[in-house]
Phi, psi and omega in degrees: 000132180300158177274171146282152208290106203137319216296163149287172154219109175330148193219137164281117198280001184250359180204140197318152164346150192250331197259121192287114164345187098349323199253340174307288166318323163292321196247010175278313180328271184326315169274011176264341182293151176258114186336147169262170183286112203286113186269152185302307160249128188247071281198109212239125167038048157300105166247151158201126166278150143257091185072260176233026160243125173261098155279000152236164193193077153089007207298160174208156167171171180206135180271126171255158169305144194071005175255160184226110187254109167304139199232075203255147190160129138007149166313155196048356170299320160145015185294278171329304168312296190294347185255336131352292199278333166317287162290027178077008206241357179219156202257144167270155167241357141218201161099210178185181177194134175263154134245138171041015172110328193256147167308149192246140155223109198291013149287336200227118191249019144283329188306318183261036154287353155309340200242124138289081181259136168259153183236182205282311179300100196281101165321029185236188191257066176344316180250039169270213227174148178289311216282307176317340162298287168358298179296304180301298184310321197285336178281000195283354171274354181086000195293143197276157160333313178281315190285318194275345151314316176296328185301307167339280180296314166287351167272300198301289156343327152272353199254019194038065195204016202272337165310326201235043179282344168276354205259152182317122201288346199240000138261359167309126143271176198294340156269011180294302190279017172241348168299309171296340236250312166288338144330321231237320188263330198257351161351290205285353192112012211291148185283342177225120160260109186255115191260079140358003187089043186298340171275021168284137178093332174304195160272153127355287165309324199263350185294306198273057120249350148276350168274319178309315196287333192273014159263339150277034156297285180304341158306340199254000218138290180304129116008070206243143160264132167220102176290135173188139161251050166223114212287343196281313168338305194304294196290320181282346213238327185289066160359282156224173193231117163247132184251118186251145181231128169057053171067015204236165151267130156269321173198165195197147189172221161279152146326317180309287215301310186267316194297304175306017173269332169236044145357116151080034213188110181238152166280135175225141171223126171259143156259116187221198200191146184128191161301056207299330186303287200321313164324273213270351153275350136320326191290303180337316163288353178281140208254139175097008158295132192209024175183086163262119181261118159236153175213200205311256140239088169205137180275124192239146181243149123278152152193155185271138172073047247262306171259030161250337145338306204292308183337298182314287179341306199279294193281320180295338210278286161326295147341315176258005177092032201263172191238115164276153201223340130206178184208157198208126207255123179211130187315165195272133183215199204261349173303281169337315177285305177330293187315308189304294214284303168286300181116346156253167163276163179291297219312346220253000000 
């Protein structure tokens, strides 16, 4: 081992210098370092225009095996285009995307046998059976036959549907069909699975049996991409979160990670009535404030120190004539972070 500068470093008279060059040294380093995690999906400067509206500007992010990446934002924000341009089914018009080291290209639809998709919209054959839907998606992968009866059965097992699996798809309800519908993504095996907003539009019941099967995904490996504007989604289900707005990413990480961007900083949302916009440009003026949203009626604050806040809140309020009707102090979350970073709420 080299010494420090001054140092001897012992020397053999039977063997070359002990002391590693520079260029030795660099590349001993390097293979001694502990790898970062190689990603499964990779994703570099994604644009894609429509006429003169830029719906994606630049987005980048990358996925490892076994992670579940959220993909977060408002209706419109660019969440479908960029998981579009994921899968092969839209051309980027710059940037670029990997899966597994190779370039997706929506020519060659080998290249996107790697990709699981779901899409927002439920793909199936009404008048099939869930396990005969299966089987057609599956043979369209080429899958032999003995694997894909096995293949079957066990996604009807995750997908809780191994019961009705013989019965016609057009009887099915609507979280029914959207459980098959991932089902559908998950057939041939794919190393990514990308999910569209699958819990739109459900029940309850059938929403928590689809976040439990895209949670034992990942125990196996896969890849999951996930779009959603539902922030309780994000936090249960996510690894990481990227929050995309107007087409940009603005910021993405952990929950921790994310939250810890607005330290020391709580949400309070009131619901009133009266003038809110004048109401949140009072607020706004206010020191320790650092976001206001208003909308039909409900008002949303960042602010540091949040029920020390409200008194102040209550008299500006009076002041502008607004009416309170209730407030409500909420821990710094991924809403809260969204608010802070944008200047809206997601709902909006």
């Amino acid at each position: 081992m080299a010494g420090r500068e001054g140092t001897k470093v012992p020397r053999d008279e039977n063997s070359r210098d002990l002391r590693p060059s520079t260029r030795p040294l660099v590349a001993t380093t390097m293979r001694t370092m502990p790898r970062e995690p190689v990603s499964l999906l990779r994703c570099d400067g994604l644009v894609r225009r429509f006429g003169e509206r830029v719906a994606v500007d630049h987005v980048g992010f990358d996925i490892a095996p076994g992670e579940t990446y959220g993909l977060l934002g408002p209706n419109g924000a660019g969440k479908t285009t960029t998981i579009r341009m994921v899968c092969g089914l839209l051309d980027a018009d710059q940037g670029s995307v990997t899966v597994e080291g190779r370039p997706i290209d929506r020519h060659h639809a080998a290249d996107r046998s790697s990709i699981g998709f779901v899409p927002q919209d439920v793909a199936l054959y009404p008048d099939l059976s869930a396990a005969e839907n299966l089987r057609f998606f599956g043979r369209l992968y080429r899958m032999p036959h003995d694997e894909l009866d096995r293949r079957v059965d066990e996604v009807l097992e995750l997908v809780q549907l191994a019961d009705r699996s013989g019965e016609r798809v057009d009887s099915f309800s609507g979280g029914m069909k959207r459980r098959l519908n991932i089902g559908v993504g998950l057939v041939h095996r794919p190393r990514l699975l990308v999910l569209d907003e699958p819990t739109v539009g459900v029940d309850p019941q059938s929403r928590h049996a689809i976040l439990e099967s895209v949670q034992a995904l990942g125990s196996g490996g896969m890849a999951v991409l996930y779009t959603t504007h539902y922030m309780e989604e994000a936090e249960r289900i996510c690894d990481r979160v990227g929050i995309i707005d107007r087409g940009r990413l603005v910021a993405e990480g952990t929950r921790r990670d994310l939250v810890a961007q607005i330290a020391e900083q709580d949400h309070v949302r009131v619901n009133a009535s009266g003038d809110l916009q004048a109401l949140a440009d009072a607020c706004r003026r206010h020191d320790g404030v650092a976001s206001v949203a208003a909308g039909v009626d409900t008002l949303d604050v960042v602010v540091t120190e949040g029920r020390r806040f409200l008194p102040r809140l209550i008299e500006i309020a009076e002041r502008q004539g607004a009416t309170i009707n209730s407030i409500e102090v909420i821990e710094p979350d991924l809403e809260s972070v969204f608010l802070h970073l944008t200047g809206t709420a997601l709902r909006e």
